[in-house]
C-alpha positions in Angstrom: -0.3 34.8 52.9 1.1 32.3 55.9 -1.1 30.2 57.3 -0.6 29.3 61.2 -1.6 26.1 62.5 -3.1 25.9 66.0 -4.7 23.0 67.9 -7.8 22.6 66.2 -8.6 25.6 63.9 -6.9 27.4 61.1 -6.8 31.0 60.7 -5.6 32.7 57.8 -3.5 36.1 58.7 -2.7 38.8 56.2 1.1 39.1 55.1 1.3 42.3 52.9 4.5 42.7 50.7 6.6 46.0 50.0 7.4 45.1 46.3 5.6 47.0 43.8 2.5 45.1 41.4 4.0 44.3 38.8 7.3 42.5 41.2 5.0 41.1 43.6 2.6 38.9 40.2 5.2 37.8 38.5 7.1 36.7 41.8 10.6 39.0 41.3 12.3 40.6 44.0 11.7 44.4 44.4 14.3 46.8 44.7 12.0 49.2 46.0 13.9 52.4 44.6 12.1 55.6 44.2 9.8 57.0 42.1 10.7 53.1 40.1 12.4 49.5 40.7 15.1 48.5 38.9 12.8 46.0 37.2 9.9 48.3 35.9 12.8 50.9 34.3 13.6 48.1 32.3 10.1 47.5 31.1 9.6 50.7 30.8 6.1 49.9 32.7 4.8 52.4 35.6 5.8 51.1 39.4 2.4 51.2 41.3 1.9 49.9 44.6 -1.9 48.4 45.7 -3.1 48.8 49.0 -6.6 47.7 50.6 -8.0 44.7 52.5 -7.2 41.3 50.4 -10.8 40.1 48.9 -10.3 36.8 48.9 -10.6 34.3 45.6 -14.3 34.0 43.6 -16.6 31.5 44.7 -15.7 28.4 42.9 -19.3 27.9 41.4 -19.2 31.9 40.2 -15.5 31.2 38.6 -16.5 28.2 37.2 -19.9 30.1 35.3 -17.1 32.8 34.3 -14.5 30.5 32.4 -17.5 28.6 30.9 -19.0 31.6 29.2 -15.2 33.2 28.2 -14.4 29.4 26.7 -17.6 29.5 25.0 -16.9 33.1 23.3 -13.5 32.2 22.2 -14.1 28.9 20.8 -16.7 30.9 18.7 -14.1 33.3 18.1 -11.8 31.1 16.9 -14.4 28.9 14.7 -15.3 32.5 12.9 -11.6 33.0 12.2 -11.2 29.9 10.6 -14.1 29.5 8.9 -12.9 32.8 7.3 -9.4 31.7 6.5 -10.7 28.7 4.6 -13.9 29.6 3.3 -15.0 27.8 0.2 -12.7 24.8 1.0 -13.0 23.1 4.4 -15.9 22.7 6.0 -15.8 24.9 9.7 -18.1 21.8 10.8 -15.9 19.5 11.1 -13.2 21.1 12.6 -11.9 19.8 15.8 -9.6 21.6 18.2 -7.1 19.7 19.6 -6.8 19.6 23.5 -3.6 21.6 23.4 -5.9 24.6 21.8 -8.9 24.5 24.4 -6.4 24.3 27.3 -4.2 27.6 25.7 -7.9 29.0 25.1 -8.9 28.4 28.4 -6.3 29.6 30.7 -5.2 32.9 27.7 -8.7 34.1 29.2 -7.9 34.7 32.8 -5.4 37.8 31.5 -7.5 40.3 31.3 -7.6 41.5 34.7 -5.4 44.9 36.0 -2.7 43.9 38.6 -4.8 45.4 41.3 -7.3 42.9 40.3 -5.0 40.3 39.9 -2.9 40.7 43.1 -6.2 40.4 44.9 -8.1 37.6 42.9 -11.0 39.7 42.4 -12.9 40.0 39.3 -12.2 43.3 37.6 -14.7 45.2 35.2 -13.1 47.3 32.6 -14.9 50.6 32.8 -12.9 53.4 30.5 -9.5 53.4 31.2 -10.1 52.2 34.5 -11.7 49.0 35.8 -14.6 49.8 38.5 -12.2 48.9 41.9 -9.5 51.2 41.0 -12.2 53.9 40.0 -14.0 53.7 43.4 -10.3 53.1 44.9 -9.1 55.7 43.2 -6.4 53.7 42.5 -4.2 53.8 39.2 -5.3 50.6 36.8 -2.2 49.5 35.3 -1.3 46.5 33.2 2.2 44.4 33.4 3.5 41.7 31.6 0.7 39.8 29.6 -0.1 36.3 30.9 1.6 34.5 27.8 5.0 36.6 28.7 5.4 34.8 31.9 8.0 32.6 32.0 5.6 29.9 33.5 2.6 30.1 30.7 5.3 30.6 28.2 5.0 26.5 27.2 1.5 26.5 27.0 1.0 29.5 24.9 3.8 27.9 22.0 1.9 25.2 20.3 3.6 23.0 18.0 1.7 22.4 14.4 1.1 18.9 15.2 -1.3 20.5 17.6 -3.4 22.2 15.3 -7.1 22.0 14.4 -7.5 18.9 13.0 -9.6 19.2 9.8 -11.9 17.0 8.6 -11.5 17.7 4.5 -14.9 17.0 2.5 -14.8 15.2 -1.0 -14.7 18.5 -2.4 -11.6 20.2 -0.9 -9.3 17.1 -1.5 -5.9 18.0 -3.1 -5.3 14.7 -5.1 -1.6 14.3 -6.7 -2.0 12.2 -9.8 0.8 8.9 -9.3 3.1 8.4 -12.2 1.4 5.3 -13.4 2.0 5.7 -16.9 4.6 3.4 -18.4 7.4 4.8 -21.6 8.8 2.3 -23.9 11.4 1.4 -22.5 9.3 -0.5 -20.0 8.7 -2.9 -22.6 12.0 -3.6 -23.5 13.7 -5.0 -21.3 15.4 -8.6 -20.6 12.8 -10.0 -18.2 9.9 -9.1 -21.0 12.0 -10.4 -24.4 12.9 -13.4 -23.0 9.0 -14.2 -22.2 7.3 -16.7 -24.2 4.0 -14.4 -24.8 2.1 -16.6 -27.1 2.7 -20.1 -28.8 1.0 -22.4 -30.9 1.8 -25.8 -32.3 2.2 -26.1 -36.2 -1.4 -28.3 -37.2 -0.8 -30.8 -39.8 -3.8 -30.8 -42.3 -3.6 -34.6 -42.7 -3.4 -35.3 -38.8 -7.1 -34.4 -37.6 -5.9 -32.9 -34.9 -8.1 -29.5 -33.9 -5.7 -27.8 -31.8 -6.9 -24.3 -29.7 -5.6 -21.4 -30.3 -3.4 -19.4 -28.1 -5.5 -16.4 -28.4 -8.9 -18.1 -27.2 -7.3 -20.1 -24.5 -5.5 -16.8 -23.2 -8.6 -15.5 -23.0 -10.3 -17.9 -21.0 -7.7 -19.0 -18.9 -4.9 -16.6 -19.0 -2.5 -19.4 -18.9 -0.2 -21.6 -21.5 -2.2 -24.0 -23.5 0.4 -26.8 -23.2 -2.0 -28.7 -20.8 -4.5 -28.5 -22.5 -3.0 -29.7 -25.8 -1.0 -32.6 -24.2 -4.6 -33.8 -22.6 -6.3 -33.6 -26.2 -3.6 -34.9 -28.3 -3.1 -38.0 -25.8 -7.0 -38.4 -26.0 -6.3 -38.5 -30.0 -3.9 -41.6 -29.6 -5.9 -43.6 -27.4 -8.4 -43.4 -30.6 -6.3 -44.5 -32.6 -5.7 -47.7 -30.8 -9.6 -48.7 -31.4 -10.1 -46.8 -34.4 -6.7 -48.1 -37.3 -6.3 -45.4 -39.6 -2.6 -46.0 -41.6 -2.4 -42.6 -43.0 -3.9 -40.8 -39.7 -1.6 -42.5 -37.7 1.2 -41.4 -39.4 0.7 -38.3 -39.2 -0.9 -38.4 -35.9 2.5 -39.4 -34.1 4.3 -36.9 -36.3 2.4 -34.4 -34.7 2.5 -35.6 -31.3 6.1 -35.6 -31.6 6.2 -32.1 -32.8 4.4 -31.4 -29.5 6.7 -33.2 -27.2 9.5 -31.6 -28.7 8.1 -27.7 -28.1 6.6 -28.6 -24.8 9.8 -29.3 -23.3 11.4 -26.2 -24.1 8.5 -24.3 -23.3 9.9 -22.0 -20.0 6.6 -21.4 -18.7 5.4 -24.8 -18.3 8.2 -26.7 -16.7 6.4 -28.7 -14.7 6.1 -32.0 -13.3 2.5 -32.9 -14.5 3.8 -31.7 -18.4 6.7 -33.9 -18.2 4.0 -37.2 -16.6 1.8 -36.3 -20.1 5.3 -36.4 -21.9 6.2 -39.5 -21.0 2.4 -40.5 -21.8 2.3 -39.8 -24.9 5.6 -41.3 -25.9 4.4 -44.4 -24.5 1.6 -44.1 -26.7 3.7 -43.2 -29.8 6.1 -46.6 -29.0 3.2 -48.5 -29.1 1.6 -47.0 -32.5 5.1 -47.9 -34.3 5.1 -51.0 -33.1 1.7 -51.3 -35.1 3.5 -50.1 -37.9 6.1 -52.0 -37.3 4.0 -55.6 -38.0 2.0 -53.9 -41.4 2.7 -56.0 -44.2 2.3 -54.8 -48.2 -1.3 -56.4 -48.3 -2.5 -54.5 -45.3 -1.4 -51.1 -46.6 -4.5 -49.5 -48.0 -2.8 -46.7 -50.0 0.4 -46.6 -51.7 3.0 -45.0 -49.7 4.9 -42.1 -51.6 8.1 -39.6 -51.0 8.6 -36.5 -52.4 12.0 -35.0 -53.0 12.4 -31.9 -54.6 9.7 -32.4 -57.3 10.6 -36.3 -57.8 8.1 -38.1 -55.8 8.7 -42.2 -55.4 5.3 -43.3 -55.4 6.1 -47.5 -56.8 4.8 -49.9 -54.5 7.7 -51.9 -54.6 9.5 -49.0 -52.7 6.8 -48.9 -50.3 8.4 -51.0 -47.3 11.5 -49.1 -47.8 10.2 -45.5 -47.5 8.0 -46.6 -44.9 11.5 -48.0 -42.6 12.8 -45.1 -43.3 10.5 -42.7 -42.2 9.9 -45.2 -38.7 14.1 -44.4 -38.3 13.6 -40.5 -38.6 10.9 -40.7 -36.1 12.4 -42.9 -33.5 15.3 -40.8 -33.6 13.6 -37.5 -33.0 11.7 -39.9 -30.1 14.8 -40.0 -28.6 16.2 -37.0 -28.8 12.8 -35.5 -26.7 13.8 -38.4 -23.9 17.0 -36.9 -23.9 15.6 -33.3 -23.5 13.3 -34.7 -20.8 16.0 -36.1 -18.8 18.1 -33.2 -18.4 15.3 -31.0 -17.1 16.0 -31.2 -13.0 12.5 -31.9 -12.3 11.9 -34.9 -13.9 14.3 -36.9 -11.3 11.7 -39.5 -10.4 11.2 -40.0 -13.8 14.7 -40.9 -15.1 14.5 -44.6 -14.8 11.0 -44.7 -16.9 12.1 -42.0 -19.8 15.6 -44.2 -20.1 13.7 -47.3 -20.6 11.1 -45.5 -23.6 14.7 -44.4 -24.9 15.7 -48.0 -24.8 12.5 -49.6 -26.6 12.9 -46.4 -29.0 16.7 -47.7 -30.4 15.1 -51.5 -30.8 
């Protein structure tokens, strides 16, 4: 069809064609040969030619009412099909077709016409083997090329899978993969978990008074290294002592404190800055309980002070200031060996110049 434009109206004038149906809808040229074209011996398809006044296109309202009802039928049709395909598994309620899908539904539906139909736009009623125009034409219905074999509709008709139905699964039809979670033995064995201080616990003298807590209950409670917690009671125990003079407690007492110092700083999970400050605490408190010692005379000792060795035990109180200046040398020197320790640990920088001068009142 050409349409001529005059001065102020528009007619439409028919243009008919010499090519053959099945040429003229899919827009080839025709060879016009006799009794078939070139192109329909190939498709081994019959060469018909349609004649009769061009109908004109539906009414828009009438076409739109036809592709609402075919949508509507095929979007059933396609539900059932699925809902049979996956019965028993996924819910055909929640499925959701994709906007690829309805578009290919929509325009696969407008193929069912014959090309006598088709050329002309017209809506064609199947009726037998013949639709009713070509029966009251007396016309041959024939069919060409489907519509998804046009080159043209070709794209629309080849939907990836990411355009697929998109299925909402219920609790029911979820495939879940159990995750290797579990853990072998060898898990447990290597470097990072050996060289892991898992649990300690100072040695408690029986003499010293000292109630320390255990590793297991403070683990459970606060899931962390009890090294605070025992530098906090054990300095609380020496500032006691300083009200409260006890000659055999306080021996023992800074024996055990110094037993602390000593594991604390080569404890690897709690190198930390506040350890080190209640470190350098309780040393301070220890120099000043031997420096009590220090000024106790043979009157003021209230018990005898004994040594065992083996199984000979020096009990005399005429050896008592000796044994006692020797046990005060022992002492300071494993004093000084933990000021040492604490000055080669790298954070304890700003705390070099007080730990050297506990070191230094230590030697006096």
């Amino acid at each position: 069809m050409y349409l001529y434009i005059h001065s102020k109206y528009y007619t439409m004038t028919e243009f008919e064609t010499n090519a053959c149906d099945q040429c003229h809808r899919t827009k080839q040229s025709c060879t016009k040969h006799l009794p078939q074209c070139q192109r329909c011996v190939k498709s081994s398809t019959p060469c018909t030619y349609s004649f009769g006044k061009f109908m004109g296109r539906p009414k828009k309202r009438l076409r739109r009412k036809q592709s609402q009802s075919q949508s509507q039928t095929e979007e059933r049709r396609v539900e059932n099909q699925n809902q049979n395909e996956n019965e028993g598994q996924i819910d055909t309620s929640n499925v959701l077709p994709s906007p690829a899908l309805s578009c290919r539904t929509k325009r696969g539906l407008a193929v069912s016409a014959c090309d006598q139909c088709y050329r002309f736009k017209v809506k064609c009623v199947r009726d037998g083997d013949r639709c009713q125009r070509c029966l009251g034409n007396n016309n041959v219905c024939t069919f060409s090329l489907s519509f998804q074999d046009t080159p043209r509709k070709r794209r629309l008709s080849n939907v990836s899978p990411d355009d697929s139905p998109v299925r909402r699964n219920t609790v029911s039809s979820i495939d879940t993969v159990p995750e290797e979670t579990s853990l072998s033995i060898d898990d447990f064995l290597s470097q990072d978990i050996l060289d892991t201080d898992i649990s300690w616990s100072p040695i408690p003298d029986s003499q010293s008074g000292f109630v320390y807590e255990t590793t297991s209950q403070n683990q459970n409670q606060n899931q962390s290294c009890p090294c605070l917690n025992t530098a906090l009671s054990t300095l609380s125990q020496l500032e006691n002592l300083q009200t409260h003079f006890d000659f055999d407690l306080l021996l023992s007492s800074t024996h055990s404190s110094l037993a602390f110092c000593e594991t604390a700083t080569k404890c690897p999970s709690c190198s930390s800055s506040v350890l080190s400050m209640l470190c350098v605490t309780i040393l301070q408190r220890i120099l000043a309980c031997y420096e009590s010692i220090s000024k106790i005379t043979d009157t003021n000792i209230s018990s005898s002070v004994s040594i065992r060795i083996g199984s000979l035990e020096f009990h005399e109180e005429s050896c008592g200031p000796g044994i006692l200046q020797a046990v005060l040398d022992c002492e300071t020197k494993r004093a000084q060996r933990v000021c040492e320790s604490l000055i080669n640990t790298p954070e304890n920088g700003g705390l070099k110049a007080l730990i050297n001068h506990i070191k230094t009142q230590f030697t006096r």
